[in-house]
N, C-alpha and C positions, 0 to 999 in steps of 0.2 A: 504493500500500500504506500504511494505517496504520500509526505507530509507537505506542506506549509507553513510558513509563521501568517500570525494572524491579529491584530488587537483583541482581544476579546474583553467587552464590556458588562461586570457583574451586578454593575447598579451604584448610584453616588459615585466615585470618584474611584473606583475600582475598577484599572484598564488596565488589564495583565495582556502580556504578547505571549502567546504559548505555540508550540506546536502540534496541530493537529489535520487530520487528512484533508488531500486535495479536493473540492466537490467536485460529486459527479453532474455529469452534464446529459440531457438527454438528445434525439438524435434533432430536433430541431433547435438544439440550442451550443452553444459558443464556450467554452472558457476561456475566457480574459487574462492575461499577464498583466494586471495592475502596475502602470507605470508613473501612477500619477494622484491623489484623491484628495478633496479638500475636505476643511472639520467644519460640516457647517453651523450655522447658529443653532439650530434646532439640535443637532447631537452636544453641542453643548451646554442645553438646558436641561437634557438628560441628565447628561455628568454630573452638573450643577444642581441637579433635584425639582427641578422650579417645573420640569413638563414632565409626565408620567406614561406619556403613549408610547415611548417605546419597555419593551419588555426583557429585564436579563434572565438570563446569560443572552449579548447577542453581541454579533460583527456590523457595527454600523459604519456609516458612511455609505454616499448617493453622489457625489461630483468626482465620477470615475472616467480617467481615461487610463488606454493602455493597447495591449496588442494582440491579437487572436494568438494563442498557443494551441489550440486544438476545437473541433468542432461536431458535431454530429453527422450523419448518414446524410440528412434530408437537408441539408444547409447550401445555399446557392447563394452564390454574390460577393461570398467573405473568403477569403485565404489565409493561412499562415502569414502569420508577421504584419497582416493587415493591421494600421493603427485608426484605433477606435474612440468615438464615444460614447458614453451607456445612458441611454435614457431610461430612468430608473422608476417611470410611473409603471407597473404590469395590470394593465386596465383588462376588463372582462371582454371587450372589441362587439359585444352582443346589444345593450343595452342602447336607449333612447340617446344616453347623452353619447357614448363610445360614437354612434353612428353620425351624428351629428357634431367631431369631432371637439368636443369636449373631454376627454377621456381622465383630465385632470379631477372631473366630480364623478367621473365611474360609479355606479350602485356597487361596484364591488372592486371596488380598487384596493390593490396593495402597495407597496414602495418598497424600493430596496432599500437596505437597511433602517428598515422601521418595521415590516413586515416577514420579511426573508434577509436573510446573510447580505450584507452590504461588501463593499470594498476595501475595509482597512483591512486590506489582508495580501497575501501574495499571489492568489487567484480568486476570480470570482466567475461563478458559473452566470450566465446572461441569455434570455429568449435570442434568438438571432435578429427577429426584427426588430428588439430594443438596441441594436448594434449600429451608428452611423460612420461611415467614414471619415476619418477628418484631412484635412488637406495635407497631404504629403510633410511640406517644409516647417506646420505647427507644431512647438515642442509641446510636450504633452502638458507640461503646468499648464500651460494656459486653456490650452483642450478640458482641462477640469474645471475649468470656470463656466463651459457654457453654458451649465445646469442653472448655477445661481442668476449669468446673467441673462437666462431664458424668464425667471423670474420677475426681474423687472423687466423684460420686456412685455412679459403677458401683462405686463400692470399697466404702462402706455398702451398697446394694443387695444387694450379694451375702456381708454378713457375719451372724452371729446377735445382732444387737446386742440386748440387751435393755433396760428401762425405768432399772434400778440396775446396770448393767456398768460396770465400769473399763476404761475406755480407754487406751492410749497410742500416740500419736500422732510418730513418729521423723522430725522435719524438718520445718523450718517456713515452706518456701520456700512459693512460690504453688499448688504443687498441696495438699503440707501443711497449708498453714494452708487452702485450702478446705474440705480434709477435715475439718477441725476442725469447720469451721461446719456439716459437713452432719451429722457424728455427733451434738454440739451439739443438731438439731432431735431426734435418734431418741433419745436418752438423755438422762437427768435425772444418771447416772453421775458418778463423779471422770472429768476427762478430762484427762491428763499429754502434755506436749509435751517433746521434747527437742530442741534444738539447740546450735551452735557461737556464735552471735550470739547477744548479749541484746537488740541491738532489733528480732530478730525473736519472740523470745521475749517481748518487751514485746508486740508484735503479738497473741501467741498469747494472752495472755489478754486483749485487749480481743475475741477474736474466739470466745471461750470456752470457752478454756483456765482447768482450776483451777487447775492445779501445773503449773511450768515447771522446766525442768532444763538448765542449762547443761553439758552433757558435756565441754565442755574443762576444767570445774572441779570436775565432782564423777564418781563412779563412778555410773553411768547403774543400774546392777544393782542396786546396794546400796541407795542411793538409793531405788527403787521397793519393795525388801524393806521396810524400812524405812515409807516411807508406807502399807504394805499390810500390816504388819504380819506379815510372811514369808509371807504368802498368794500373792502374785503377782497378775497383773492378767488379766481376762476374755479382752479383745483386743487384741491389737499389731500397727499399723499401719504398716509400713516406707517412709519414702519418699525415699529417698537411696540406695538403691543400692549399698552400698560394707561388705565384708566386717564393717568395727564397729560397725556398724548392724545388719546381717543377725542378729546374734549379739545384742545387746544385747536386739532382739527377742523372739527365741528364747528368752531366759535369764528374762526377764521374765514370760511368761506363768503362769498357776497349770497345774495338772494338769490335762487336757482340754482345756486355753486353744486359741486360736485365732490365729493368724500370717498376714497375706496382707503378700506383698512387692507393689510399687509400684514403687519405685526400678529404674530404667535405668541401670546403669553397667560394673561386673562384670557378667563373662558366666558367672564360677565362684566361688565363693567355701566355705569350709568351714563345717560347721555339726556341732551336737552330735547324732550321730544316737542316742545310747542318750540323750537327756532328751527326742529326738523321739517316742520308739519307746517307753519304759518310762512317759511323763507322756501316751500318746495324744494329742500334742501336733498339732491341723490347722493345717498350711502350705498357703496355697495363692495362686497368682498372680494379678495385676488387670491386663487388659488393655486397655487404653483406654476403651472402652465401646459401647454398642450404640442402636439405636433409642432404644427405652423413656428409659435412661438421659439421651438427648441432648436429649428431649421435656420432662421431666421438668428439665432445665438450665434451661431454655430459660422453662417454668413456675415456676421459682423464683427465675429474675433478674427476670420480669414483674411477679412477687408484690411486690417486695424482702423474701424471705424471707433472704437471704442481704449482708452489708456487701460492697458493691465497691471502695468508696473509695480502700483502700492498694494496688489495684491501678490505678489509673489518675492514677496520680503522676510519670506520666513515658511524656510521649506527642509523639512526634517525627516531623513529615515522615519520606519515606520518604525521600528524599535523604539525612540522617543516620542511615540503617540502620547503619550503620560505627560511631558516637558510641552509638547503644541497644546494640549486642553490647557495645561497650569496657564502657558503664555496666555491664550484667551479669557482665561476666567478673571487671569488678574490685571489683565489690560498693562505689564509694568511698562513694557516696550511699545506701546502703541500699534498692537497683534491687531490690524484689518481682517487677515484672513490667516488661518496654516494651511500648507501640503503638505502633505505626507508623500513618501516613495519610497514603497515597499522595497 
């Protein structure tokens, strides 16, 4: 029997790497040579305790690239050494939304590492049609970003952004600031960013942000009154999760404005429902994202239509999986994102 090293995550802050058998693969599906995988927020809310959806003992991780090492009987299109990326939604393909390609809200949707065996590992077995190619000359860190920033792009995709909209953008972590870049191409707009750090805030306008807002220091509401001259802003962008944010959101927009939450954290949180109801104010949620959007990632890190740079500032064997959560959790270094490579 083949082994592998593997992160294997036991629940709280317990990430042991151990060695254990290679997955099998069935005949329509792929194993992957993991050359590449990011920690995204979500597995480190795990880590951290604060989200409970995934289940230990498990191998997480979902922002997989890497390179066919072997494949099934029934598999066409793919060859050794081909390099890959993993589209890690395994939707049901049956169902209303699947056919109507939504596959993101599947009645029966799984994900890689949250559902089944993820990527921090030295192989991962993978459906073959979750398998895309990536462009020859892309090195793999950045192939592992198109997951996250398929994310923000299903968030523009699916807002009314137009050529002169005012933006703002709540959080200016790694999926944040992508979002940034990708409204950035769709609008010529003010685009406001808020966060608790100023050197992600520094970030936020080297990545095209106009105005930045540090919310530990100033009233995030007032603030935007202010630069919009009582008007309020087009669209607001939540991506943090967490009831002062939700709100600040909400408070923000003008009459008719537009609200989609992002942030994973609260599962409830209070909201103004007469500034909803009397401003015709749309709320509505982004969830991960779909085909189109992943295709579309995937063609904009090709382009370099979008900066990678400040996400590939801290990239770690997978043996220091344990050293990239710490760096995340504790922010010392100013951790946007980790890689790992197995």
């Amino acid at each position: 029997m083949r082994t592998m090293k593997a992160a294997v995550w036991y629940g709280g802050k317990d990430v042991r790497i151990e060695e254990i058998p290679e997955p099998d693969f069935g005949p329509n599906d792929v194993l992957v040579r993991v050359k590449a995988v990011g920690i995204c927020g979500s597995d480190l809310h795990a880590y951290e305790g604060i989200s409970k959806r995934r289940v230990p003992p498990l191998i997480m991780g979902h922002e997989i690239a890497g390179e066919i090492a072997d494949f099934g009987k029934d598999v066409e299109g793919l060859q050794k050494r081909n390099g890959v990326v993993v589209y890690p939604i395994l939707s049901c393909g049956e169902c209303e939304y699947c056919r109507s390609g939504n596959e993101n809200i599947c009645r029966a949707i799984r994900f890689m590492g949250l559902h089944v065996p993820g990527g921090f590992a030295e192989y991962v077995a993978v459906p073959a049609d979750r398998c895309y190619k990536m462009p020859p000359a892309l090195m793999f860190e950045k192939a592992c970003l198109t997951e996250p920033l398929a994310v923000a792009v299903h968030v523009v995709n699916n807002l009314p952004i137009r050529v002169n909209d005012t933006v703002l953008i709540v959080g200016a972590g790694a999926v944040g600031s992508m979002i940034t870049q990708v409204v950035r191409l769709r609008t010529s707009g003010r685009i406001i960013v808020t966060d608790i750090l100023d050197s992600r805030l520094d970030q936020a306008k080297k990545l095209g942000a106009d105005v930045t807002i540090n919310s530990r220091v100033k009233d995030v509401v007032e603030e935007i009154s202010r630069i919009t001259h009582g008007k309020g802003l087009d669209v607001s962008i939540e991506a943090v999760g967490i009831q002062s944010t939700i709100q600040q959101a909400l408070a923000s927009v003008k009459k008719g404005g537009t609200i989609t939450a992002v942030g994973l954290l609260e599962k409830n949180v209070e909201i103004d429902m007469m500034k909803l109801v009397s401003s015709e104010l749309k709320l509505h949620g982004s969830y991960i994202y779909n085909d189109y959007d992943f295709r579309s990632s995937i063609s904009l890190i090709a382009n370099d239509k979008v900066n990678l740079q400040p996400y590939l500032t801290h990239i770690f064997p997978l043996e220091d999986a344990l050293k990239g959560f710490e760096g995340m959790a504790t922010n010392k270094e100013n951790v946007l994102k980790v890689i790992l490579k197995p």
